[in-house]
Structures are given as structure tokens and as C-alpha cells.
C-alpha positions as semicolon CSV with decimal commas, in nm:
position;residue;x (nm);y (nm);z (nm)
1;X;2,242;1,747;0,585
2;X;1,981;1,488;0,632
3;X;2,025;1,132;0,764
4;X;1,697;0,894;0,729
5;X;1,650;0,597;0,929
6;X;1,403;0,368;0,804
7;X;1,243;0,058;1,018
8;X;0,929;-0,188;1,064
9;X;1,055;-0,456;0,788
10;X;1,036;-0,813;0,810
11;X;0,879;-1,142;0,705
12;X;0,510;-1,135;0,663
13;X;0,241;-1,404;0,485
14;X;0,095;-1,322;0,241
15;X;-0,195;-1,105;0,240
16;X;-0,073;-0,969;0,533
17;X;0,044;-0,595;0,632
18;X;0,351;-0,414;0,752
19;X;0,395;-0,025;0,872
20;X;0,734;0,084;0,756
21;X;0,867;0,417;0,909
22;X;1,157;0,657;0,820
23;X;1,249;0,893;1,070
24;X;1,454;1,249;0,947
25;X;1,730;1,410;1,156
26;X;1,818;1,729;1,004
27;X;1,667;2,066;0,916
28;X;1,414;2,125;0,656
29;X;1,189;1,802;0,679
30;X;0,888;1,967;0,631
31;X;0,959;2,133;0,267
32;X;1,109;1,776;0,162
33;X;0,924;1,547;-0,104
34;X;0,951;1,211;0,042
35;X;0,919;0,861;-0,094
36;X;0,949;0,491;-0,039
37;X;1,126;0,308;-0,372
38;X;1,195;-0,067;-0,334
39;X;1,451;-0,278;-0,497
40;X;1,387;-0,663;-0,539
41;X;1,696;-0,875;-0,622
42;X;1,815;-0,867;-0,962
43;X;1,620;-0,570;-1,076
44;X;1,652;-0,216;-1,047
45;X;1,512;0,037;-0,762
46;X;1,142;0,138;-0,861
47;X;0,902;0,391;-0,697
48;X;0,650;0,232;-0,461
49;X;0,489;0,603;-0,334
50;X;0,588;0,975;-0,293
51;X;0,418;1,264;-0,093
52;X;0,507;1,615;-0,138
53;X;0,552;1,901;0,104
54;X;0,169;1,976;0,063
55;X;0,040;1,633;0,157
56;X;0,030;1,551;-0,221
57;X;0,038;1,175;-0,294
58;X;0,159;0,937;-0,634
59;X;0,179;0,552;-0,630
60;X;0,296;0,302;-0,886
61;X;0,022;0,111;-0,973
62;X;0,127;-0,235;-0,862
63;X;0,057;-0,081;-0,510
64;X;-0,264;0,083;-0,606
65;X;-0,553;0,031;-0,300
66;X;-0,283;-0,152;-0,106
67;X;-0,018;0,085;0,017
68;X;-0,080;0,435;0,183
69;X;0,210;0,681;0,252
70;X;0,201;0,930;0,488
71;X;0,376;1,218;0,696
72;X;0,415;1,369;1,033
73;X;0,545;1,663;1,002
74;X;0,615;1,734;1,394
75;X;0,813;1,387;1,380
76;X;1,013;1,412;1,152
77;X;0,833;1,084;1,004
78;X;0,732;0,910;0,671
79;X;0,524;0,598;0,692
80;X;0,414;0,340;0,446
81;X;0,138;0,149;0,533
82;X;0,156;-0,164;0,339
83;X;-0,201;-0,431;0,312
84;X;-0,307;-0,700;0,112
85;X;0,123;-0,807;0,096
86;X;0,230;-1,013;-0,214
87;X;0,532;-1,223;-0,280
88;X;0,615;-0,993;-0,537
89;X;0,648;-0,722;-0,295
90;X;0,935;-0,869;-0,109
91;X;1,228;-0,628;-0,188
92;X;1,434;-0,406;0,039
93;X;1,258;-0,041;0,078
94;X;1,417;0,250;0,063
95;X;1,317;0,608;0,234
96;X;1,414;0,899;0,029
97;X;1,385;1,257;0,087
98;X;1,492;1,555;-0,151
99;X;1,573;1,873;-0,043
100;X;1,802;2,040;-0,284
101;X;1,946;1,706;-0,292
102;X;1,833;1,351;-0,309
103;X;1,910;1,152;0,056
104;X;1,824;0,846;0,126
105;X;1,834;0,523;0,424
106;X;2,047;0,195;0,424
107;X;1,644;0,033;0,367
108;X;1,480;-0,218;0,604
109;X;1,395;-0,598;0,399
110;X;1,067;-0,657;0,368
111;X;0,963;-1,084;0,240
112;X;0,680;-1,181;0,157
113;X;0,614;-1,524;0,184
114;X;0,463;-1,808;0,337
């Protein structure tokens, strides 16, 4: 079983950045492809970034240049690294991690605006 914790949302202007973080409890963390998704009202949960088990990274291209996941491995820890912030990215961001099965956090709100 894995429970993920995600935190570091908030309100931010725009063009500014945020540093969300996920932290794993459970076994297996390290073999796990992880990945932030975000849901903005009224529309449905998209893919912002994934990393795989080697360090392998995908983004969708609306965060192209602008957001930067990463993973420590000894924490237990995903990260999203989030610059350049847009209205449009205001949404509520979810962690996910699958291992065998999908798992993912309650998500931390992230708004954009000034």
C-alpha cells in the first residue's frame, strides 16, 4: 500500500513559481512511475509531467520550459517545480504513483492570479 501526501500549493501572481512536493509512505517508491496531473474546474484531470523509475521524464506541452519534475529517491519525494505561472494553470494538482496499481493524493490548490 502506498499513501502520497502532496504539499507547497497556494496563490501565486502571475509569472511567478511554486515547488509542489509529494511525499510516499510505503514500500516500493523507487520502482514507481510518478506524476503530477492537474484538474481545473469544470474540466477533466490532465497530465502536467511524469518521471519513471529510471529518471525518465514526459510533459504536456502547455508546461513545456516551465515546469520540471523530479525525484528523490532516499525521500521518498516527487517535486514539481513550477516557473513562469499562468492563470490557466490554476487547478488542483494531483501526485500519482503506480506500482502495480495506480495511487494517488487528496491534491494541494494551486491559483494563479493577480
Amino acid at each position: 500500500q502506498v499513501q502520497l501526501v502532496e504539499s507547497g500549493g497556494g496563490l501565486v501572481q502571475p509569472g511567478g513559481s511554486l515547488r509542489l512536493s509529494c511525499a510516499a509512505s510505503g514500500s516500493g517508491f523507487s520502482l514507481s512511475a510518478l506524476g503530477w496531473y492537474r484538474q481545473a474546474p469544470g474540466k477533466q484531470r490532465e497530465l502536467a509531467a511524469r518521471i519513471t523509475s529510471g529518471g525518465g521524464t514526459d510533459y504536456a506541452d502547455s508546461v513545456k520550459g516551465r515546469f520540471t519534475i523530479s525525484r528523490d529517491n532516499a525521500k521518498n519525494t516527487v517535486y514539481l517545480q513550477m516557473n513562469s505561472l499562468k492563470p490557466e494553470d490554476t487547478a488542483v494538482y494531483y501526485c500519482n504513483a503506480v506500482l502495480l496499481k495506480s495511487y494517488w493524493g487528496q491534491g494541494t490548490q494551486v491559483t494563479v492570479s493577480s
